[in-house]
BASE-174933 format. One record per residue (C-alpha): residue number from 1; x, y, z; residue in one letter. Coordinates in Angstrom, 2 decimals. Layout:
+-----+---------+---------+---------+--------+
| num |       X |       Y |       Z | residu |
+-----+---------+---------+---------+--------+
| NUM |       X |       Y |       Z |      a |
...
+-----+---------+---------+---------+--------+
end
This chain:
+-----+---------+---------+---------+--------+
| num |       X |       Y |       Z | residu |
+-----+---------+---------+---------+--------+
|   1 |    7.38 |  -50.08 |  -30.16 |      x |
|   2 |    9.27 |  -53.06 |  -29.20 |      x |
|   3 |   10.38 |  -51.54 |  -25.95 |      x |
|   4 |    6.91 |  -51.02 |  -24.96 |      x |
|   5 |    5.94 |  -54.24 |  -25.88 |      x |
|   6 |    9.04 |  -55.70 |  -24.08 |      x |
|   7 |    7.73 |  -53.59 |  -20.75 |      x |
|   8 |    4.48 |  -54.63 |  -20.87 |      x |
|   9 |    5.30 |  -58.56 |  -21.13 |      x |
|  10 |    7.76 |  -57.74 |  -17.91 |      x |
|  11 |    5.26 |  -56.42 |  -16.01 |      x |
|  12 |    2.39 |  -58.70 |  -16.39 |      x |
|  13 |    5.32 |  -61.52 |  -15.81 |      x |
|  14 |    6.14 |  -59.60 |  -13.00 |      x |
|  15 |    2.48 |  -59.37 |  -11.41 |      x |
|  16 |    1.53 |  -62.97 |  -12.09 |      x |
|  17 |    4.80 |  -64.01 |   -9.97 |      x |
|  18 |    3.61 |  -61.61 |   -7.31 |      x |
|  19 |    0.27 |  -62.44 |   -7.34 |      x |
|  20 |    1.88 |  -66.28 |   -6.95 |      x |
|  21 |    3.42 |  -65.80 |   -3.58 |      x |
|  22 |    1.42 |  -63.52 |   -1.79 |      x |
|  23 |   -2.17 |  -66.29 |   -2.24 |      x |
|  24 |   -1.48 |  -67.58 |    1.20 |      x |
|  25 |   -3.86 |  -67.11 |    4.77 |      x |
|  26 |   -3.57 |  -68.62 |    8.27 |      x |
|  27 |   -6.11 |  -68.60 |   11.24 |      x |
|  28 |   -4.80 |  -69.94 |   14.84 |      x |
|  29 |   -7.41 |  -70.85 |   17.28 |      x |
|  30 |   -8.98 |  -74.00 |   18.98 |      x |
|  31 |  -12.55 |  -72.97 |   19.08 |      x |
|  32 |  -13.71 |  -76.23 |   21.25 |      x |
|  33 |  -14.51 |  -76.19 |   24.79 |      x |
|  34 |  -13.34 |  -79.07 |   27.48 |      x |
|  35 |  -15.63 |  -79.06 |   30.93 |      x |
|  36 |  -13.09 |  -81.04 |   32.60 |      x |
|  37 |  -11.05 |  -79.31 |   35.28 |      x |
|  38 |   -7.97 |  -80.58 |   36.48 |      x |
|  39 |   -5.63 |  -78.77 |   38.95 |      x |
|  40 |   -2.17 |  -78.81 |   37.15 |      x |
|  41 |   -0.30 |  -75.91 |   39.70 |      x |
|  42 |    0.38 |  -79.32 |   42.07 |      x |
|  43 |    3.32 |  -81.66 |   41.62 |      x |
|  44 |    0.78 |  -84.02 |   39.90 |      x |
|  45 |    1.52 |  -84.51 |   36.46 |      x |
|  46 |    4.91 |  -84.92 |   34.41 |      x |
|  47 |    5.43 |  -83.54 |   30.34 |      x |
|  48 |    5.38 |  -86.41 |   28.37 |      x |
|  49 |    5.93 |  -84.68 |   24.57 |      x |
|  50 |    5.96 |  -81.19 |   24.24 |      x |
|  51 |    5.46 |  -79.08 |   20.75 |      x |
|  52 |    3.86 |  -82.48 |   18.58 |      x |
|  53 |    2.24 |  -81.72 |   15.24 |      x |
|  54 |   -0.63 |  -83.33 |   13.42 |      x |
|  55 |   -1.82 |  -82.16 |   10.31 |      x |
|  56 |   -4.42 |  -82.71 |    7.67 |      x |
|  57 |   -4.65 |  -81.48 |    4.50 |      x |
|  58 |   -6.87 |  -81.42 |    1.48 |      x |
|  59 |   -7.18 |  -79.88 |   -2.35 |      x |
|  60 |   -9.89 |  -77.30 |   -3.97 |      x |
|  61 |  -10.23 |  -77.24 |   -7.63 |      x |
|  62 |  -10.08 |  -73.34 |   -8.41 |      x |
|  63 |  -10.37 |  -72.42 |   -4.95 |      x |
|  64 |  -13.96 |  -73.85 |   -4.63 |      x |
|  65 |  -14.31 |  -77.14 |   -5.46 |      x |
|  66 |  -13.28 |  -79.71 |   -3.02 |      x |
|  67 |  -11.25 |  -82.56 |   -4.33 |      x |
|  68 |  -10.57 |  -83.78 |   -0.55 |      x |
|  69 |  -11.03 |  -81.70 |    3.01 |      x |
|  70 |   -8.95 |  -81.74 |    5.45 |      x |
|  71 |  -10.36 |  -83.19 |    8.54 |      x |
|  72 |   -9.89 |  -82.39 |   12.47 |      x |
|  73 |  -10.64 |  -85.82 |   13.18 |      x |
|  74 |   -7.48 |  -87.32 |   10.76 |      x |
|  75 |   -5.71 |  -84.17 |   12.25 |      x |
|  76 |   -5.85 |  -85.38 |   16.16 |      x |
|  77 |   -5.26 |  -89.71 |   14.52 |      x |
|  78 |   -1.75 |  -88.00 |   13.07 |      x |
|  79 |   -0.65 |  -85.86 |   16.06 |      x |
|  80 |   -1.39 |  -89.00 |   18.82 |      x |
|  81 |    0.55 |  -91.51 |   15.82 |      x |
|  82 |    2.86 |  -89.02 |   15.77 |      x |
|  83 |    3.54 |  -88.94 |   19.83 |      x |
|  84 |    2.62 |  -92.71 |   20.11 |      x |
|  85 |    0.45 |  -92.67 |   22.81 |      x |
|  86 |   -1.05 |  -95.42 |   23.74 |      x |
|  87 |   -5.16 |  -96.08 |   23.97 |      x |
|  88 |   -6.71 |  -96.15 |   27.06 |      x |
|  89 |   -3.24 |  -94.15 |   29.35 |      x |
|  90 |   -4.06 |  -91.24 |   31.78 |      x |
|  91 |   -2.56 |  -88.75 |   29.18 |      x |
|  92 |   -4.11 |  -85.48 |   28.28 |      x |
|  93 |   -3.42 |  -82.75 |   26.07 |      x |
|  94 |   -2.73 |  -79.24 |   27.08 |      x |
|  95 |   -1.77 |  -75.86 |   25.41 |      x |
|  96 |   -3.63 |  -77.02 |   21.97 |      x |
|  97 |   -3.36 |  -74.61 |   19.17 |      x |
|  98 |   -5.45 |  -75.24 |   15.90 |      x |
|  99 |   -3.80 |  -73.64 |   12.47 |      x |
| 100 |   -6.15 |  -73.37 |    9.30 |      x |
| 101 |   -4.06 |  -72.68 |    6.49 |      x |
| 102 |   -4.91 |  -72.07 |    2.61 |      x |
| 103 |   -2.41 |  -71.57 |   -0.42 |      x |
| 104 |   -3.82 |  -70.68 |   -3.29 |      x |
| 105 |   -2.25 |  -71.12 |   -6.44 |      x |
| 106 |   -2.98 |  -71.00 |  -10.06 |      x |
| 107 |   -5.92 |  -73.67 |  -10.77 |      x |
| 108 |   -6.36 |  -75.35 |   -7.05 |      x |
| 109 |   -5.86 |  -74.19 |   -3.66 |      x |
| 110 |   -4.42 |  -76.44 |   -0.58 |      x |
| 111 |   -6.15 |  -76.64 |    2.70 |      x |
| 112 |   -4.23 |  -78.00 |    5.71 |      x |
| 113 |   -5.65 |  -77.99 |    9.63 |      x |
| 114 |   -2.60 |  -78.48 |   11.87 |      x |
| 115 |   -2.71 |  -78.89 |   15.66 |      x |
| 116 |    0.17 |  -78.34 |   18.30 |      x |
| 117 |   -0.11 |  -79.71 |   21.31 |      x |
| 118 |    1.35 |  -81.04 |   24.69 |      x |
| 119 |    1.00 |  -84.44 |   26.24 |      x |
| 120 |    0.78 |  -84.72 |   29.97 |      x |
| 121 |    0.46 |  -87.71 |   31.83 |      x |
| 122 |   -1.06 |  -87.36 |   35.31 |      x |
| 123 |    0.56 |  -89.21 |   38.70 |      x |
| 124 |   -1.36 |  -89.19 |   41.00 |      x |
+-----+---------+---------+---------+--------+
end
């Protein structure tokens, strides 16, 4: 009897660690649209930073209830802090790639919105 007991305890342990590291999802995209066109196959622009990271993250109580969100907005303030570009330069982004990302674990979940990017700065 104690041997089955003994398994049983084991194998719940054994699903509630599973269940611990497998409560994690991830969605790439940029779903916003620019209508600005700029010609970048000239000689016209140099890299300025390449592969910079912003993120922004926030809590849910029990997966549903938000403590704090992350935002895009504080998202884009951390990855231009983060390159320290100046206001008001001729400096774009290019190849931006947004990340949602959840992990879920026992009682609250964490949300965090990261966004890779490249600087440019234009020359002419």
């Amino acid at each position: 009897m104690k041997k089955k007991l003994r398994f049983f305890y084991i194998c719940v342990f054994s699903l509630i660690i599973i269940t611990m590291f497998t409560g994690c999802s991830t969605i790439g995209r940029f779903p916003h649209v620019s209508s600005t066109e700029v010609n970048l196959s000239q000689n016209n622009y140099r890299i300025i930073h390449s592969n910079v990271i912003g993120r922004s993250s926030g809590y849910r109580l029990l997966g549903f209830i938000p403590l704090k969100d992350p935002t895009y907005t504080d998202a884009m303030t951390n990855l231009y802090q983060t390159a320290g570009i100046p206001d008001g330069s001729a400096i774009a982004l290019t190849n931006v790639v947004q990340e949602d990302t959840t992990l879920f674990l026992f009682l609250f979940s964490r949300n965090t919105i990261t966004i890779r990017a490249d600087f440019v700065e234009f020359t002419d």
